[in-house]
DRENDO-1510 file (C-alpha; in Angstrom, 1 decimal, always signed):
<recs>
REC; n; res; u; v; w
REC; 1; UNK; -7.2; -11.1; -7.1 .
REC; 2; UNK; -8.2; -14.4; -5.6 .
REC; 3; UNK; -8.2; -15.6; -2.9 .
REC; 4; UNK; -8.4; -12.0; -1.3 .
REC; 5; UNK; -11.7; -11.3; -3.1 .
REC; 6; UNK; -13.5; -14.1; -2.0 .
REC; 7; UNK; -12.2; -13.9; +1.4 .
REC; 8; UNK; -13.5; -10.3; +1.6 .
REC; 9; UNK; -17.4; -11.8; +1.0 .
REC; 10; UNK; -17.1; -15.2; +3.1 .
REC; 11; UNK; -15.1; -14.4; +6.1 .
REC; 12; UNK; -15.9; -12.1; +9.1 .
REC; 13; UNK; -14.2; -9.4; +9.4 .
REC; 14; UNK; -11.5; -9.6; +6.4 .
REC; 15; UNK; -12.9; -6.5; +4.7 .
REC; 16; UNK; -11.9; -4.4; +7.6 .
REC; 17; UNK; -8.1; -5.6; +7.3 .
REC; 18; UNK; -6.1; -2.5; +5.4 .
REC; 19; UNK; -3.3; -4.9; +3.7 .
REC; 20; UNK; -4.2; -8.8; +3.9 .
REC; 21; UNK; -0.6; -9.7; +1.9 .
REC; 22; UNK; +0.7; -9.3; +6.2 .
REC; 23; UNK; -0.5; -12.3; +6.2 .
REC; 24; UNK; +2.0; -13.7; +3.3 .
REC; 25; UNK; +5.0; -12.8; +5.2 .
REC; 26; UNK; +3.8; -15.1; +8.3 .
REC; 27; UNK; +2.8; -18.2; +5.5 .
REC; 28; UNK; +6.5; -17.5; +4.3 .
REC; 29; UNK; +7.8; -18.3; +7.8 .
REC; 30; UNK; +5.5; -21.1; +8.8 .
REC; 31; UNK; +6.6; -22.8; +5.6 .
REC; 32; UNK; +10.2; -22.3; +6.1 .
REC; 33; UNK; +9.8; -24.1; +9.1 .
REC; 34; UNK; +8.2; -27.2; +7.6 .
REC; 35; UNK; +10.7; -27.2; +4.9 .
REC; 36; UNK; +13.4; -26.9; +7.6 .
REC; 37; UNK; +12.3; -29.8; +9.6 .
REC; 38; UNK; +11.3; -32.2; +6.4 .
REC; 39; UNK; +15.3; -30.8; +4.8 .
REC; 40; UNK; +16.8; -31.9; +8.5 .
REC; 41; UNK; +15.3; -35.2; +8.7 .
REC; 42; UNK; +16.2; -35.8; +4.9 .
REC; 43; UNK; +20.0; -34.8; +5.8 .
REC; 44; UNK; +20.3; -37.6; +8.6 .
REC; 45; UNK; +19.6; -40.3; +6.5 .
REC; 46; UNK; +21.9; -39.8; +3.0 .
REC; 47; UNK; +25.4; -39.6; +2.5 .
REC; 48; UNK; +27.7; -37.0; +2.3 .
REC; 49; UNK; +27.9; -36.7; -1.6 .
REC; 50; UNK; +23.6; -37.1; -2.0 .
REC; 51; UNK; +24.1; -33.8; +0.5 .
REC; 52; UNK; +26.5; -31.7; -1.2 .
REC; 53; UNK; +24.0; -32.2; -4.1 .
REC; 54; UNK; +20.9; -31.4; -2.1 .
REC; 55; UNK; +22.6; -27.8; -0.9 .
REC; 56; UNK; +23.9; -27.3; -4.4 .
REC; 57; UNK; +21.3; -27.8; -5.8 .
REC; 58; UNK; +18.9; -26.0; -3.0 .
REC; 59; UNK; +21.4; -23.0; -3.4 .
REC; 60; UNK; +21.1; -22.5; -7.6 .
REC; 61; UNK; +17.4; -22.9; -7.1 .
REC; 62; UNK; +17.7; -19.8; -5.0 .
REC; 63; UNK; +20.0; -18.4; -7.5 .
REC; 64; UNK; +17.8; -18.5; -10.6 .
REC; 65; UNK; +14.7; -17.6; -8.4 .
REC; 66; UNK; +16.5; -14.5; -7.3 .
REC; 67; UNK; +15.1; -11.5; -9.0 .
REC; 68; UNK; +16.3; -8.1; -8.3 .
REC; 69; UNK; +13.2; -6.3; -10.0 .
REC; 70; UNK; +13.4; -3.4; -7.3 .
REC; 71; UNK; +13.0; -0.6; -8.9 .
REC; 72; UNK; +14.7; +2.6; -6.5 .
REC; 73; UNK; +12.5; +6.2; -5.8 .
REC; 74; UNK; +14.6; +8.9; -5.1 .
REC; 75; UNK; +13.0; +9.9; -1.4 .
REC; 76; UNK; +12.9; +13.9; -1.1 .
REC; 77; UNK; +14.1; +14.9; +2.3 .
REC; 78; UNK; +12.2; +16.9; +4.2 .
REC; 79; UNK; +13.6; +20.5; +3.5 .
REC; 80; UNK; +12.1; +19.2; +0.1 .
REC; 81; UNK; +8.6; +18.6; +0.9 .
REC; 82; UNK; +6.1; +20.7; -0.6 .
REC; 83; UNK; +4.8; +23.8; +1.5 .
REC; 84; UNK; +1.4; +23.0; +2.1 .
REC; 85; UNK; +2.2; +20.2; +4.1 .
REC; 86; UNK; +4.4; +22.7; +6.6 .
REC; 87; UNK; +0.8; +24.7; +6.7 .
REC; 88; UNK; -0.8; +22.1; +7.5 .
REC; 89; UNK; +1.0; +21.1; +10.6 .
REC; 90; UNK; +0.3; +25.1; +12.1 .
REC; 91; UNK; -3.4; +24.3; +11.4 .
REC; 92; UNK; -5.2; +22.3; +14.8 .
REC; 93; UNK; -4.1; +19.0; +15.5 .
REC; 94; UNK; -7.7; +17.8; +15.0 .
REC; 95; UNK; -8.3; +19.2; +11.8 .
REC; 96; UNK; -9.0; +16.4; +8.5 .
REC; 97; UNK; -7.9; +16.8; +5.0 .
REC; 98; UNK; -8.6; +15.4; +1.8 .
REC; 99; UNK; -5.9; +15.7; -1.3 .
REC; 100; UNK; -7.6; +16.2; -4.8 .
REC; 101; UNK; -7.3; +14.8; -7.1 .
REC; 102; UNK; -7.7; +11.7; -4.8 .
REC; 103; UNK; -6.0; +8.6; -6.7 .
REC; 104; UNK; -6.8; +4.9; -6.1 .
REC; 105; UNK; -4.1; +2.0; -6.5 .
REC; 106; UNK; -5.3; +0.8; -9.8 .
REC; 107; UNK; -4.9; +4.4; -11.2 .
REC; 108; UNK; -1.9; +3.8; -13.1 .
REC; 109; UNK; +0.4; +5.8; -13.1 .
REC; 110; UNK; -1.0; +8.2; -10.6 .
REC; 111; UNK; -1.7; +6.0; -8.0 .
REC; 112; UNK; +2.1; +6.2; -6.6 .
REC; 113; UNK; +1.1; +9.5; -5.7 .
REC; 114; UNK; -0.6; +8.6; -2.9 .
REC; 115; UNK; +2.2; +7.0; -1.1 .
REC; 116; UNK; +4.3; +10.2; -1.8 .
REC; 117; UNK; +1.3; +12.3; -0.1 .
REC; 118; UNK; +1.3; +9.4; +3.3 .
REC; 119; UNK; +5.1; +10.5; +3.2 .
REC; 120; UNK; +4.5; +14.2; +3.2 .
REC; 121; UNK; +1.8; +13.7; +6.1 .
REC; 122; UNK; +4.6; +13.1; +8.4 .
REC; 123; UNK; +5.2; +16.2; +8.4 .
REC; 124; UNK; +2.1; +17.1; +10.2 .
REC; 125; UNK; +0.2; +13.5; +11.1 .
REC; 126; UNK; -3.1; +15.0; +10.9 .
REC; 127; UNK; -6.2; +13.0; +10.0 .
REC; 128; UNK; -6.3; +12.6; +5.9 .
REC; 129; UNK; -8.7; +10.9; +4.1 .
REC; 130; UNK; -6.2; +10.2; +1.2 .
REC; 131; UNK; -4.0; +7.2; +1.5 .
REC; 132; UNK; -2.3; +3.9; -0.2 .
REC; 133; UNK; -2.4; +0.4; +0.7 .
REC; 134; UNK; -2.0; -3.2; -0.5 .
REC; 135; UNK; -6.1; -3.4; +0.3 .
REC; 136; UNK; -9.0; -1.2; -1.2 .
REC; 137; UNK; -12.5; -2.0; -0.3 .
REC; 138; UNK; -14.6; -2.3; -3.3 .
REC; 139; UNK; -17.0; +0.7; -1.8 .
REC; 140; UNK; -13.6; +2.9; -0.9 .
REC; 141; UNK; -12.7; +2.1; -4.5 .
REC; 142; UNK; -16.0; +3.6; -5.5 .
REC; 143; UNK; -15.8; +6.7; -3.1 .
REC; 144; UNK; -12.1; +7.6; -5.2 .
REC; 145; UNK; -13.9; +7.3; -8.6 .
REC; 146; UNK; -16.6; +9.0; -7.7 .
REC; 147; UNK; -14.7; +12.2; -5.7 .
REC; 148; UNK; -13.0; +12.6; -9.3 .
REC; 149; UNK; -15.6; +12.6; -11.1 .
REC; 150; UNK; -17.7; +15.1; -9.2 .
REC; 151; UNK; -15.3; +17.2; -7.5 .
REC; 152; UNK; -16.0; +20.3; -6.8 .
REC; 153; UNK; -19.5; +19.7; -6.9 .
REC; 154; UNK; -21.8; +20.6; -4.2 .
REC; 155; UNK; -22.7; +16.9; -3.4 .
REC; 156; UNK; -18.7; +16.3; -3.1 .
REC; 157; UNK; -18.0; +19.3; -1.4 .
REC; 158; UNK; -21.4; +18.3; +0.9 .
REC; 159; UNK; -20.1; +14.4; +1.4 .
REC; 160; UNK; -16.7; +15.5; +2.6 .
REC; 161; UNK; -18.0; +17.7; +4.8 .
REC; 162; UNK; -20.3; +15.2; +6.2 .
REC; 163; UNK; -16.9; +13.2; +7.0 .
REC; 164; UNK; -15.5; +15.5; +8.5 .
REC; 165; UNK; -13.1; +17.0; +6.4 .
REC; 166; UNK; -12.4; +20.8; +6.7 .
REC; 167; UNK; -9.4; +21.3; +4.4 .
REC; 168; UNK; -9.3; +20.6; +0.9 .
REC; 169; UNK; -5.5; +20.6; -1.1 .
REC; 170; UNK; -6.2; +21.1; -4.8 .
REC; 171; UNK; -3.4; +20.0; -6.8 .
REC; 172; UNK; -4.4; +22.0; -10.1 .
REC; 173; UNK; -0.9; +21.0; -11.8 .
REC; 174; UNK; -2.3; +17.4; -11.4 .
REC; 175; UNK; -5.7; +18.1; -13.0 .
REC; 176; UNK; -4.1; +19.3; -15.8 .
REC; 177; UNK; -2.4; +16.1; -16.3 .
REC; 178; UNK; -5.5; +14.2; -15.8 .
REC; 179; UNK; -7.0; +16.1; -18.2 .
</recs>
């Protein structure tokens, strides 16, 4: 979405950033700021009751705005984490993997998966080319489609060795969902 897809063509560097919304948290706290100064200055110069009205006021804006949309994952604990990421962390410390079927973040509903799978990894920390973030490059974006499609070809199996990936986790319960 705009203005992250523009900035991605026009400014230097921006398409190597993994998640530009970091940037939203620090516009949040600049603004507070201004709003903080412009409220304080406001606040000197009006009466006692024109305040009291200003902070109620202020305070049921935050009250309707408030939206507790979180909706709560149930985190496994680690005794609960599938096996093959124990393997995995016996296996050289140097070692890359790939998860497949690889899921992007627009692959609803799948693409939660991933983020369950960056969990797991702590397990182990060992290079993976799966992943989830707030920011996919178009041509990363591309790569997960096309992995999908073509997996276990011999030009997939060829590309990911060309990365540098030596282990390949099949999920076959997931394919048959896909499917």
């Amino acid at each position: 979405p705009l203005p992250y897809a523009l900035f991605y063509y026009i400014l230097p560097g921006f398409n190597g950033m993994r998640n530009s919304a970091r940037w939203e948290v620090l516009g949040i706290i600049a603004i507070a700021v201004v709003v903080g100064v412009i409220l304080h200055t406001l606040l000197l110069r009006v009466s006692l009751i024109k305040k009291a009205l200003i902070y109620a006021s202020l305070l049921l804006i935050i009250l309707f705005e408030f939206s507790p949309s979180i909706h709560y994952v149930k985190v496994p604990q680690k005794n609960d984490f599938p096996k093959e990421y124990f393997w995995l962390a016996e296996q050289s410390s140097h070692i890359a993997y790939i998860e497949m079927p690889i899921y992007n973040w627009n692959m609803f509903p799948y693409g939660g998966r991933e983020l369950l799978r960056q969990y797991y990894s702590t397990v182990s920390f060992r290079r993976s080319v799966n992943g989830g973030s707030g920011f996919a490059p178009p041509a990363w974006q591309e790569k997960t489609f096309w992995l999908d499609e073509n997996f276990p070809s011999r030009q997939s199996i060829d590309y990911l060795k060309k990365i540098g990936v030596e282990v390949i986790v099949v999920h076959t319960d997931e394919y048959d969902t896909l499917s």
